[in-house]
BAGUKOL-375821 format. One line per field, with one value per atom (N, C-alpha, C, O): z, x, y; residue number from 1. Coordinates in nm, 4 decimals. Atoms other than C-alpha are relative to their C-alpha. Last residue first. Layout:
up Z  ...
east X  ...
north Y  ...
nr NUM  ...
END
This chain:
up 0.0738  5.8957  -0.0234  -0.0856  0.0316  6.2006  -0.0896  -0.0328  0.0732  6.2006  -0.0166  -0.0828  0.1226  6.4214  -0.0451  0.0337  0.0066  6.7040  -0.1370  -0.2244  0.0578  6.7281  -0.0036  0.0035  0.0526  6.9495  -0.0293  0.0453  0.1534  7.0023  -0.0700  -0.1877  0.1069  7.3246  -0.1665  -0.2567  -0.0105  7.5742  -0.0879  -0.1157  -0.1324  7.4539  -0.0107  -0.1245  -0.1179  7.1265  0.1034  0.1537  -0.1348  6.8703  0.0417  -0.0581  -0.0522  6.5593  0.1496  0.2324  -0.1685  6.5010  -0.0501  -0.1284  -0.0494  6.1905  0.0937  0.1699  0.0186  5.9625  0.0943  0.0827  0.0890  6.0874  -0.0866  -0.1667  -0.1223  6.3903  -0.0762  -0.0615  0.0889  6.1718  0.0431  0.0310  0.1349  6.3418  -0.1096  -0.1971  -0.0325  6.6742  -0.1203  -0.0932  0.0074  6.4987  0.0606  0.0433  0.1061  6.6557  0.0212  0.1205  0.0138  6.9303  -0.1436  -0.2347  0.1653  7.0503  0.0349  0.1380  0.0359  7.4066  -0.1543  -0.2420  0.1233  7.5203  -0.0171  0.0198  -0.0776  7.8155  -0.0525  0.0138  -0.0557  7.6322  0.0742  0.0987  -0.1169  7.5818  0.0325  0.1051  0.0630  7.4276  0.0719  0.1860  -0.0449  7.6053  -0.0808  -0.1770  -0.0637  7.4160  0.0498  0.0093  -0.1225  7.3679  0.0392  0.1158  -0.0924  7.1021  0.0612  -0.0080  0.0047  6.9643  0.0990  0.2072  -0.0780  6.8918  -0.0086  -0.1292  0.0586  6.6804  0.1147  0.2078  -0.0433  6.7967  -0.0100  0.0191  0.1057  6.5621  0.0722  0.0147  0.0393  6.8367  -0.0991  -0.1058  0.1362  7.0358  -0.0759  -0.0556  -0.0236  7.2775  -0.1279  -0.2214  0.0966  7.3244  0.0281  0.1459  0.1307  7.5863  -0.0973  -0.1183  -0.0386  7.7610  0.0109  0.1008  -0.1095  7.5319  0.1051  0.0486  0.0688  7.3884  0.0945  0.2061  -0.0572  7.4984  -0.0501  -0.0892  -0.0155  7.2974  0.0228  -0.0222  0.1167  7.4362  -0.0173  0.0617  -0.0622  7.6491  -0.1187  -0.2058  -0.0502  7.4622  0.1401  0.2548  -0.1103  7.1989  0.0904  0.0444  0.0058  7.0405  0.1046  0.2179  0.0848  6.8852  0.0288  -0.0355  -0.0484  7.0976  -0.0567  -0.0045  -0.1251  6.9709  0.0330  0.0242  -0.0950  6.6009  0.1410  0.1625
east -0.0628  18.8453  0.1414  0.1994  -0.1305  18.6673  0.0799  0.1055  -0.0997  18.3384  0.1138  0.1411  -0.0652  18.1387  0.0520  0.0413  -0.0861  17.8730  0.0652  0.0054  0.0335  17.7309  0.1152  0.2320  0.1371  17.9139  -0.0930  -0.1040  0.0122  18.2842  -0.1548  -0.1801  -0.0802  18.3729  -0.0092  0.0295  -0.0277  18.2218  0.1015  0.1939  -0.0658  18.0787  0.0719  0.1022  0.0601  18.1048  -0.0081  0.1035  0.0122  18.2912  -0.0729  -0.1207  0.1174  18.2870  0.0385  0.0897  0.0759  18.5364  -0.0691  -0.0404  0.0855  18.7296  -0.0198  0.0451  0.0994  18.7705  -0.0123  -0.1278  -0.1125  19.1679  -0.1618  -0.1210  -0.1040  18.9887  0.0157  -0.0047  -0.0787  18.7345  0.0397  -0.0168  -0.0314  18.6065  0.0711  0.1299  -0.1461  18.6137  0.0075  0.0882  0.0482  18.3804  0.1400  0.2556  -0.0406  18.4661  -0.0258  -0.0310  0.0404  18.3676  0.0086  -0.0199  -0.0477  18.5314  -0.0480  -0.0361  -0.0286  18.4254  0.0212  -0.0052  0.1214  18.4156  0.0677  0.1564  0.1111  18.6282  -0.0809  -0.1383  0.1390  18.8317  -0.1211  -0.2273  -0.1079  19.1328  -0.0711  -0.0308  -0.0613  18.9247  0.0428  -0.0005  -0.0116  18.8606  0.0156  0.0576  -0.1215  18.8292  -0.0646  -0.1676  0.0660  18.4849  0.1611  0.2230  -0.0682  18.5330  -0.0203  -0.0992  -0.0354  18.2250  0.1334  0.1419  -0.0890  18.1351  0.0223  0.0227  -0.0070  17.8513  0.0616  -0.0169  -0.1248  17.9611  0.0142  0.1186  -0.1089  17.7351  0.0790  0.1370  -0.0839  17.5541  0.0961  0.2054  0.0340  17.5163  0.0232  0.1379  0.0380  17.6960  -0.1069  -0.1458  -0.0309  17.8867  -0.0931  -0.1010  0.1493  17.7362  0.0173  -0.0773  0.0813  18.0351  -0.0765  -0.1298  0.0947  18.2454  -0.1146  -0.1769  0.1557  18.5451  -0.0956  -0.0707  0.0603  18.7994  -0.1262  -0.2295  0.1534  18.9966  0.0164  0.0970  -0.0222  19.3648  -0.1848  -0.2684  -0.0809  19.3909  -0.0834  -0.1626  -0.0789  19.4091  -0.0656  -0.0650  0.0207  19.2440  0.0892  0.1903  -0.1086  19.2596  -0.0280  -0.0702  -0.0086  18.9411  0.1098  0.1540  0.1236  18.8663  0.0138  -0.0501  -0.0224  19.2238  -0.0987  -0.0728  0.0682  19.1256  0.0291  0.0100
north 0.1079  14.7564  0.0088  -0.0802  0.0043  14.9691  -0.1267  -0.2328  0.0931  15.0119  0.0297  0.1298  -0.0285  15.2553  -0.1335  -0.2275  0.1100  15.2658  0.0195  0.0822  0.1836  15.5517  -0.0608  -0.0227  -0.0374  15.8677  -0.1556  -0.2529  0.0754  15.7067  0.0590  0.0335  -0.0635  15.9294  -0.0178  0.0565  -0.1259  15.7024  0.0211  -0.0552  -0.0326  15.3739  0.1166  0.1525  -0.0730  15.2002  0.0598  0.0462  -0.0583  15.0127  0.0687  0.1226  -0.1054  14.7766  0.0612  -0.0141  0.0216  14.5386  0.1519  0.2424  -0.1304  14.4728  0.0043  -0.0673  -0.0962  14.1751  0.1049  0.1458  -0.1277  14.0421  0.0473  0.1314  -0.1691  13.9131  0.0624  0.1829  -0.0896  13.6442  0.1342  0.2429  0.0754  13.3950  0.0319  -0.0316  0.0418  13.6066  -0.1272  -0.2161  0.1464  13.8377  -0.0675  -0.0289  0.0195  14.2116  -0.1982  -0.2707  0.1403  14.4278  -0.0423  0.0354  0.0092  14.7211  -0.1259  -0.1921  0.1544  14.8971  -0.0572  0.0250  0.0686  15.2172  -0.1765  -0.2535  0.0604  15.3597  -0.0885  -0.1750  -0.1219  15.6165  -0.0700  -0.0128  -0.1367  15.4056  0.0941  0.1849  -0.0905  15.1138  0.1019  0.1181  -0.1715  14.8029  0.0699  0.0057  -0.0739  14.4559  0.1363  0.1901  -0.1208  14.2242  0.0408  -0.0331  -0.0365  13.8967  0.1536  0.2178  -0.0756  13.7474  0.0197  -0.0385  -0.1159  13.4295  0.1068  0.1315  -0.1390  13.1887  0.0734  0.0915  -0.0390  12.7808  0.1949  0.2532  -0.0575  12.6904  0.0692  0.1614  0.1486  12.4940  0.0503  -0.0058  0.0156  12.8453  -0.1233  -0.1629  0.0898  13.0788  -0.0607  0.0092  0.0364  13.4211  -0.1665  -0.2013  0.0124  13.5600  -0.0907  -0.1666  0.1474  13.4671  0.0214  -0.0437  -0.0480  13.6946  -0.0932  -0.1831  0.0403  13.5877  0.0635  0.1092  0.1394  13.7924  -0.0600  -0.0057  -0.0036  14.1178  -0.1706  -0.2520  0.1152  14.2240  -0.0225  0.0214  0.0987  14.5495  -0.1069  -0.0709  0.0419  14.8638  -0.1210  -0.0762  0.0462  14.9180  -0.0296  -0.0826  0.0637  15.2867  -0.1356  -0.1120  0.1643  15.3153  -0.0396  -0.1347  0.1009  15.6260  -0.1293  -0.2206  0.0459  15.7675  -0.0690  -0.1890  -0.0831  15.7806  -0.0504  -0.1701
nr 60  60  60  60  59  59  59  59  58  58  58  58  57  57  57  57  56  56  56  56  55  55  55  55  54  54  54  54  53  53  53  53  52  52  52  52  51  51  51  51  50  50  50  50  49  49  49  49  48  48  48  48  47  47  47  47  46  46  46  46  45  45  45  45  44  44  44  44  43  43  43  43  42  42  42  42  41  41  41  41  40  40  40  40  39  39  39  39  38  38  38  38  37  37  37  37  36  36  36  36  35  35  35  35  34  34  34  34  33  33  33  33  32  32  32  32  31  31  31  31  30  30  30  30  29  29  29  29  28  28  28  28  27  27  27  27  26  26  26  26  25  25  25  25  24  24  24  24  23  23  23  23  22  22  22  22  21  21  21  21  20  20  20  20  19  19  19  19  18  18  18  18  17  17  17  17  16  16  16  16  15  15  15  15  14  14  14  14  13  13  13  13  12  12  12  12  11  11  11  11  10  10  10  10  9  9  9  9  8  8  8  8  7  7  7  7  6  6  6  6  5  5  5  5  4  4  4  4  3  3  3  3  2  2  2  2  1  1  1  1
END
């Protein structure tokens, strides 16, 4: 689906914080929204949001 397309690379987030170290990474999507996904595990998925995407979704 275009809205899930990401385009620029995903960053940790500096929210991100914690003794377990618990992260997220935070990319763009080509419609404005945002994709978020565990940065422990990239190749699980991401979730997105933000214009064009309605709810938030999963992507695996």
């Amino acid at each position: 689906m275009k809205h899930q397309q990401i385009v620029t690379e995903f960053k940790k987030s500096t929210a991100s914080q914690g003794a377990a170290q618990d992260c997220v990474e935070v990319a763009h999507t080509a419609d404005g929204g945002r994709a978020v996904r565990d940065s422990k595990n990239p190749a699980g998925g991401f979730s997105s949001s933000g214009p064009g995407t309605g709810p938030p979704s999963s992507t695996v």
